[in-house]
TORPA-4810 file (N, C-alpha, C, O; in nm, 3 decimals):
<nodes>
NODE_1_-0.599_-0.957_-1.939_-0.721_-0.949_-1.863_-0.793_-1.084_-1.874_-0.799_-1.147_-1.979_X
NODE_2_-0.838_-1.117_-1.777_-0.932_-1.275_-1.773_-1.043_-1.256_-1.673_-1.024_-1.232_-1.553_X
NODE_3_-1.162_-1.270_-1.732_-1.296_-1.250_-1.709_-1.313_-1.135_-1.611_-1.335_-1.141_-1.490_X
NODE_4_-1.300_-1.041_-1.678_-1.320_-0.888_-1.662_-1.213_-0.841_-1.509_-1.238_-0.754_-1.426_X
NODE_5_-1.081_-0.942_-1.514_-0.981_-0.887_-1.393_-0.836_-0.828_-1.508_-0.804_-0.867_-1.620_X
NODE_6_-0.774_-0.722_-1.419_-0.686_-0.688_-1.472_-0.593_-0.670_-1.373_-0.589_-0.589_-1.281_X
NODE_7_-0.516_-0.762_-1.407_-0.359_-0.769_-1.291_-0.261_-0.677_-1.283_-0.261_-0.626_-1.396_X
NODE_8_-0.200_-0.639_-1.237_-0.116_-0.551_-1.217_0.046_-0.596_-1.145_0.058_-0.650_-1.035_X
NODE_9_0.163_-0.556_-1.240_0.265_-0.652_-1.176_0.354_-0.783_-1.121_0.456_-0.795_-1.053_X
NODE_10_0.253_-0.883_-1.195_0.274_-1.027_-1.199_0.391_-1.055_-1.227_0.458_-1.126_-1.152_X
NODE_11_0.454_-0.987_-1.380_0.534_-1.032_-1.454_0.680_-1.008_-1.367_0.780_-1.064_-1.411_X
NODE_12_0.688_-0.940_-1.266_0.827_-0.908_-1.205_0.804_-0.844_-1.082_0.899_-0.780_-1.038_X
NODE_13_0.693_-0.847_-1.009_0.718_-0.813_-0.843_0.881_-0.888_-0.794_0.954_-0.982_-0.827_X
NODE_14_0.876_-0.759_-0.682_1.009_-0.833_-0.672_1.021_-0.820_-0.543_1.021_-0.697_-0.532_X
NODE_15_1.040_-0.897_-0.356_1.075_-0.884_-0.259_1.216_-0.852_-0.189_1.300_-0.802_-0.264_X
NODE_16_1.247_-0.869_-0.079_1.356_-0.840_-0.006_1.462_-0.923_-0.070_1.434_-1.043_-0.078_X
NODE_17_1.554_-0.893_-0.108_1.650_-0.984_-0.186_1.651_-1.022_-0.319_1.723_-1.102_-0.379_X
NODE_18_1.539_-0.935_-0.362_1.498_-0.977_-0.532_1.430_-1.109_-0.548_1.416_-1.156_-0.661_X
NODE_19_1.385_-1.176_-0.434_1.324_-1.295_-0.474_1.201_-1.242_-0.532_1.159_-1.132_-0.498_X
NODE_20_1.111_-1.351_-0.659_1.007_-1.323_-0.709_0.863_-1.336_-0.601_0.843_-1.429_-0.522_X
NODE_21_0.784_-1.232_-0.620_0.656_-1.273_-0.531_0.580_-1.317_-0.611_0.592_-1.311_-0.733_X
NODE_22_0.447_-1.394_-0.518_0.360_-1.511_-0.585_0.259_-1.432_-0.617_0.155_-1.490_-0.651_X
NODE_23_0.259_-1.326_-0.616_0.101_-1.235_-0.623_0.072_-1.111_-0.710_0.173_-1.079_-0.774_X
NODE_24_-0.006_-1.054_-0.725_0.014_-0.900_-0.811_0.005_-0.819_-0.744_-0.005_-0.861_-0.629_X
NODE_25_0.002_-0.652_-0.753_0.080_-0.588_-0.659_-0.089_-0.501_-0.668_-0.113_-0.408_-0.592_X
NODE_26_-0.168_-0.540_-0.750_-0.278_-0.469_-0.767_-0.406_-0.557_-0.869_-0.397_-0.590_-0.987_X
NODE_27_-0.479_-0.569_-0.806_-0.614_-0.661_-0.928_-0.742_-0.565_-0.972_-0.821_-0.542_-0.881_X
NODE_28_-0.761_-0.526_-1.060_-0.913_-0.442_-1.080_-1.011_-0.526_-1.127_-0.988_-0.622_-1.201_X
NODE_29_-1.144_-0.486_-1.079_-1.228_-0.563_-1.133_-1.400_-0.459_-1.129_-1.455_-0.430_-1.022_X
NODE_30_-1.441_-0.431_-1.227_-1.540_-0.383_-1.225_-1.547_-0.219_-1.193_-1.655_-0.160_-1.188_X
NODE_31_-1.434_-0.159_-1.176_-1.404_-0.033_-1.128_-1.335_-0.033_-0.971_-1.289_0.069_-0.919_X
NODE_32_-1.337_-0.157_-0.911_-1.240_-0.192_-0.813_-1.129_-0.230_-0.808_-1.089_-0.323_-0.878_X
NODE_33_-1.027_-0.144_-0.690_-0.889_-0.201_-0.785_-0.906_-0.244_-0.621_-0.992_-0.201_-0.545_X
NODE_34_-0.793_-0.346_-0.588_-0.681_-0.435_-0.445_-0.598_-0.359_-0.494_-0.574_-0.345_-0.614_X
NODE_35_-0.546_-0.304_-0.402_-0.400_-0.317_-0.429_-0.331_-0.382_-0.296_-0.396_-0.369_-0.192_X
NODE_36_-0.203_-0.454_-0.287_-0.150_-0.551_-0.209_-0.086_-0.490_-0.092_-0.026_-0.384_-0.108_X
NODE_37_-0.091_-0.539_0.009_0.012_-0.435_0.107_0.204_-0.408_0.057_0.310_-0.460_0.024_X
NODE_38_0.136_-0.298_0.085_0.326_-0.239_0.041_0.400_-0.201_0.176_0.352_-0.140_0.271_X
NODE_39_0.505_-0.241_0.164_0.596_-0.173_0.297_0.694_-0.116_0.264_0.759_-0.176_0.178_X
NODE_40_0.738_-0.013_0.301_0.848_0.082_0.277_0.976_0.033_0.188_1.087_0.085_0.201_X
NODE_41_0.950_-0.069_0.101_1.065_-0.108_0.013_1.113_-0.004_-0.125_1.040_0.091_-0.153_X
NODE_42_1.219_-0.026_-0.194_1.260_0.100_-0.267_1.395_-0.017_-0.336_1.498_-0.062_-0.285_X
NODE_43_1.329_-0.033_-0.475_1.444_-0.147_-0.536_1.497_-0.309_-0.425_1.597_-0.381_-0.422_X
NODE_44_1.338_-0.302_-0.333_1.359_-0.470_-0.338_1.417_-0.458_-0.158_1.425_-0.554_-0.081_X
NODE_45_1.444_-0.347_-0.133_1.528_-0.353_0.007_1.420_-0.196_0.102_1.377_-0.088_0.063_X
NODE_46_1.417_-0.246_0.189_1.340_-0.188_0.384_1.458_-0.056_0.311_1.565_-0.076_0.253_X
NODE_47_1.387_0.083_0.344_1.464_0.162_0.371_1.477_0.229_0.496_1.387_0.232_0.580_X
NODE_48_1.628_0.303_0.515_1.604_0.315_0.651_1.527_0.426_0.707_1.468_0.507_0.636_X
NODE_49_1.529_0.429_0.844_1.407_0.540_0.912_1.386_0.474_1.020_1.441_0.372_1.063_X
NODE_50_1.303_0.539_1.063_1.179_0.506_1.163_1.033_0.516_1.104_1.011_0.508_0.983_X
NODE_51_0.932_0.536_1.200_0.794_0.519_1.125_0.760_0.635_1.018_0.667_0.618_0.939_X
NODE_52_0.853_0.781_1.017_0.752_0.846_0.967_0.840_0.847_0.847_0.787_0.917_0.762_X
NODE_53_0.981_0.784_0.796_1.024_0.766_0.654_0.972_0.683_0.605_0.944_0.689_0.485_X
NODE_54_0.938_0.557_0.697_0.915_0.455_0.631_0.723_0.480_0.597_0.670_0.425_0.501_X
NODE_55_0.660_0.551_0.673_0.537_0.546_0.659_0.510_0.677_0.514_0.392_0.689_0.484_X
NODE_56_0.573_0.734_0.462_0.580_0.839_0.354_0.605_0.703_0.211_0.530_0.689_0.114_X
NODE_57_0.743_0.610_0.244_0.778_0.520_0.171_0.641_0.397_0.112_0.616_0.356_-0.001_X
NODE_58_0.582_0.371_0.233_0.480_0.271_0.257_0.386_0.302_0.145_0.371_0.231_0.046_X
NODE_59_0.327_0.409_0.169_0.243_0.536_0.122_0.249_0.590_-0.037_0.165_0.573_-0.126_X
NODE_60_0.362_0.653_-0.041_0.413_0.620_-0.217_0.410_0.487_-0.282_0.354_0.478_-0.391_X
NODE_61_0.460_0.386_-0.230_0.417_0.298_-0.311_0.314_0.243_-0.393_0.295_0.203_-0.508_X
NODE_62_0.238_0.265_-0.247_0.053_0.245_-0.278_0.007_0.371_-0.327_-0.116_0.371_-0.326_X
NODE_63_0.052_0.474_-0.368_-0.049_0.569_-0.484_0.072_0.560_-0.587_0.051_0.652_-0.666_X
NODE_64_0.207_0.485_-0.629_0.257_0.465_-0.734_0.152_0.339_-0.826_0.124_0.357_-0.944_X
NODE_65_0.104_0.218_-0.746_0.036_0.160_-0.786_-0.103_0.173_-0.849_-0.155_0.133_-0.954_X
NODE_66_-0.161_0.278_-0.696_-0.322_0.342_-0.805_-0.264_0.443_-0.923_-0.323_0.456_-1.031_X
NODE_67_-0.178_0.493_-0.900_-0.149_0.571_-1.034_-0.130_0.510_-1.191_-0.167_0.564_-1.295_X
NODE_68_-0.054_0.372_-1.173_-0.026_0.300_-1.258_-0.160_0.256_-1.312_-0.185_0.272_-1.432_X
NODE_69_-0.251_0.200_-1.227_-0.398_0.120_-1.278_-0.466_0.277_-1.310_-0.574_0.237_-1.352_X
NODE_70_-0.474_0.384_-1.315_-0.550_0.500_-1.335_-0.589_0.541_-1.233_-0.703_0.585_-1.247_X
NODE_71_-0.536_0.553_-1.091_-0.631_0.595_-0.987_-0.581_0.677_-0.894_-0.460_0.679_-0.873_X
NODE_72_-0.671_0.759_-0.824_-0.567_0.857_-0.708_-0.567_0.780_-0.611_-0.572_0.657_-0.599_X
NODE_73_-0.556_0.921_-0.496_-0.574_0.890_-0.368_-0.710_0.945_-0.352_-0.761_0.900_-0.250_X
NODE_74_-0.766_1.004_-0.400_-0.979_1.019_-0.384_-1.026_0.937_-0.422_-1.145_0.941_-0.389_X
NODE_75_-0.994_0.826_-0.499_-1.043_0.659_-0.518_-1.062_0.591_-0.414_-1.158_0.513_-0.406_X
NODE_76_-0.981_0.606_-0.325_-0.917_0.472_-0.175_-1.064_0.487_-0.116_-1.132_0.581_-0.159_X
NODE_77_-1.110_0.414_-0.035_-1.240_0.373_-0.034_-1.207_0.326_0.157_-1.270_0.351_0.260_X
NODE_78_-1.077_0.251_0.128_-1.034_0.185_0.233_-0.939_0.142_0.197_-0.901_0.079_0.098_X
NODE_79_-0.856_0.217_0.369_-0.683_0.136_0.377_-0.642_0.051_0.462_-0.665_0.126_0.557_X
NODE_80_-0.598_-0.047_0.515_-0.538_-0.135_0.580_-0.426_-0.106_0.610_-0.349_-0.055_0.529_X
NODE_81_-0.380_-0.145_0.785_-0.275_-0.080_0.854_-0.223_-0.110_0.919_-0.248_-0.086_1.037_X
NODE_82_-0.053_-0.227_0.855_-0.031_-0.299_1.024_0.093_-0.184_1.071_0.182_-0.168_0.988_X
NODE_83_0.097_-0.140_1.142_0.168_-0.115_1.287_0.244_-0.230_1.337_0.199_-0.335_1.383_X
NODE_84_0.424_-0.181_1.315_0.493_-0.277_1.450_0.463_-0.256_1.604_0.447_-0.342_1.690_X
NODE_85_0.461_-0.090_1.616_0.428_-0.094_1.760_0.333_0.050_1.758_0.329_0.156_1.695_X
NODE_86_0.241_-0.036_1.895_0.105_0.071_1.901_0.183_0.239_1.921_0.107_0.332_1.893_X
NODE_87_0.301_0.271_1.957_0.362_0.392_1.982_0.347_0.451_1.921_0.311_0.566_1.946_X
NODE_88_0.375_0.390_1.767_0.371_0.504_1.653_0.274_0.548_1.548_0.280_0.603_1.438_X
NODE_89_0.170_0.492_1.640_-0.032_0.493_1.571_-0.022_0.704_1.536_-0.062_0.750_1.430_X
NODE_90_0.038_0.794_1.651_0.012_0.942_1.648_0.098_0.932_1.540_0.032_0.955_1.438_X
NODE_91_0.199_0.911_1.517_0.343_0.950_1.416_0.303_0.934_1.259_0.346_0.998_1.163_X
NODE_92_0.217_0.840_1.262_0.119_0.745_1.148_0.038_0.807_1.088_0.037_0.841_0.970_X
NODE_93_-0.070_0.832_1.209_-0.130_0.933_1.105_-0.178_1.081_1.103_-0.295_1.118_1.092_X
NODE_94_-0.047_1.174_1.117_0.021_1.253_1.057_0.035_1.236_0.946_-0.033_1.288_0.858_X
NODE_95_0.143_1.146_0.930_0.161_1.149_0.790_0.066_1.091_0.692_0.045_1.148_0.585_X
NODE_96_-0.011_0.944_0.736_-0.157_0.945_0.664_-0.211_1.061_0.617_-0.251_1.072_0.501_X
NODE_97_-0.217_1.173_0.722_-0.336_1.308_0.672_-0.273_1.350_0.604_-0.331_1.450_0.561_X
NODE_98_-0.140_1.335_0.540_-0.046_1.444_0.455_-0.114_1.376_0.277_-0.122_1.452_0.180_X
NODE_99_-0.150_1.240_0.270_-0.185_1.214_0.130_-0.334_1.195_0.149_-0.391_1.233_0.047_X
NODE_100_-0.431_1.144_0.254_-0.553_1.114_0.199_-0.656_1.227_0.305_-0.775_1.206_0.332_X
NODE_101_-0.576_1.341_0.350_-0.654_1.461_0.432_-0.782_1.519_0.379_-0.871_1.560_0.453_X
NODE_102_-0.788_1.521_0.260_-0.856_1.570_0.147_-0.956_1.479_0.097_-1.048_1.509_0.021_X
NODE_103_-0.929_1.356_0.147_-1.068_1.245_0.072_-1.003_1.126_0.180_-0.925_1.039_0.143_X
NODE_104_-1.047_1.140_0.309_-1.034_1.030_0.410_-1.132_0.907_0.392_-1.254_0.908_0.380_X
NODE_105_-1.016_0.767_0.396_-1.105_0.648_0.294_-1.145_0.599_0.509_-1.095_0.641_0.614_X
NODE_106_-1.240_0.509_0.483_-1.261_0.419_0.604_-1.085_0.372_0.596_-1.019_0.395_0.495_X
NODE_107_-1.027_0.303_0.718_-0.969_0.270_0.714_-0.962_0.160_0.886_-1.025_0.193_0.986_X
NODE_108_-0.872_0.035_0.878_-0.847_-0.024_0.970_-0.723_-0.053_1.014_-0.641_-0.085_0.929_X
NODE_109_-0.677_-0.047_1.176_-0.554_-0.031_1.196_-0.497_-0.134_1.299_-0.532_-0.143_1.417_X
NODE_110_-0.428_-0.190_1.254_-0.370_-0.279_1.398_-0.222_-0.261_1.481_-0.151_-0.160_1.471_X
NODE_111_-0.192_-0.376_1.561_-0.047_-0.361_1.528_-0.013_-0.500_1.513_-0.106_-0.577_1.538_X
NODE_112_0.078_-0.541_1.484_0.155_-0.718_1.426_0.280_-0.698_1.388_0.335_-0.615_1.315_X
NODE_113_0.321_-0.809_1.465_0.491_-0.834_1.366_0.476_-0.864_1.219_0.399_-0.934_1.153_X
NODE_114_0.575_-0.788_1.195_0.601_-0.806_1.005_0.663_-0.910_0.993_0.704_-0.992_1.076_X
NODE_115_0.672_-0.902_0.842_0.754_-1.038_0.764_0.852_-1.000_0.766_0.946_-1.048_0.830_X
NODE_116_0.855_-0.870_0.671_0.985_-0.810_0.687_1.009_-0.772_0.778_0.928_-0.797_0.867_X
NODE_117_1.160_-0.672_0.825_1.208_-0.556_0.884_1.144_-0.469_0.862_1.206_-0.400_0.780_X
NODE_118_1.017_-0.409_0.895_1.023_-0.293_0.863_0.887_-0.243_1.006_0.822_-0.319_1.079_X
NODE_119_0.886_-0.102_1.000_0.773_-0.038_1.121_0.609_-0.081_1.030_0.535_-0.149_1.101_X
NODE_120_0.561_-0.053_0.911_0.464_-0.051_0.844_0.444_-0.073_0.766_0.531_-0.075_0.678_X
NODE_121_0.255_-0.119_0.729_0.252_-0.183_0.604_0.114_-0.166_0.561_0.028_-0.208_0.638_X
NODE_122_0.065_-0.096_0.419_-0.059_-0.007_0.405_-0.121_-0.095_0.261_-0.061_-0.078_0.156_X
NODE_123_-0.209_-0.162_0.264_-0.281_-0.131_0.180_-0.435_-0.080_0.146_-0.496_-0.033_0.242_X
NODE_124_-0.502_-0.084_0.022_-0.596_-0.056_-0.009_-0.679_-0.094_-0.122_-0.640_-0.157_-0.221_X
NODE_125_-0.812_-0.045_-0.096_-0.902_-0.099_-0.168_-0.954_0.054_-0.285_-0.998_0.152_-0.225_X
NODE_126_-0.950_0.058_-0.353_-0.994_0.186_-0.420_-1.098_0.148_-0.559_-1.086_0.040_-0.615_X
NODE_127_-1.180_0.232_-0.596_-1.291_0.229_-0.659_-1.317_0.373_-0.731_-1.307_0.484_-0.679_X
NODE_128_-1.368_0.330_-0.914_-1.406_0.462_-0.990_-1.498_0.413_-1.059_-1.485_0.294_-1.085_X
NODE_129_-1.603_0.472_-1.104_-1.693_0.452_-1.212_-1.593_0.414_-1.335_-1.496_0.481_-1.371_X
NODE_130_-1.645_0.268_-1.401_-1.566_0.205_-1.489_-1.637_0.291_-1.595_-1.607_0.279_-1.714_X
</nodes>
């Protein structure tokens, strides 16, 4: 921890091909956690699907991460949402309402080409009384 931040995942994030990433996968600070956008990866590699495997995949990641720092999905405050294509905005969130139906954070949605291969890419901002 360095001046009241606590990183999450530095020591071995790992991207498409196992290359190392430059970033942490989650930062807390003050009872605020980042966590980084995740995309449907699973040991480093896009799994396959369409939007609504990959958007379940997307999704686990990012409450494997608040889980790790101490946090649910009634933390998320706000999620971030790129979309490959505006088509699959209905398909999306479906499955969105399947984890945060129960404590809906603000959230913003676009669509953009990815880095990777993949349909989607979610992150969030989440918050608890420290």
């Amino acid at each position: 921890m360095t001046d009241g931040l606590k990183r999450y995942g530095v020591e071995g994030g790992s991207g498409t091909g196992g290359q190392h990433l430059p970033f942490a996968r989650a930062v807390g600070a003050d009872g605020w956690l980042f966590v980084s956008g995740q995309v449907p990866m699973v040991d480093g590699e896009v799994i396959d699907g369409g939007i609504i495997p990959q958007t379940h995949q997307a999704i686990r990641n990012v409450l494997k991460i608040l889980e790790e720092a101490g946090y649910g999905p009634e933390h998320v405050v706000r999620c971030g949402v790129w979309l490959d294509d505006a088509r699959d905005f209905m398909s999306f969130n479906r499955v969105f309402k399947e984890y945060f139906g129960a404590h809906p954070p603000a959230r913003a949605c676009v669509v953009s080409q990815m880095v990777v291969d993949c349909k989607v890419e979610v992150d969030c901002v989440a918050w608890k009384k420290p």
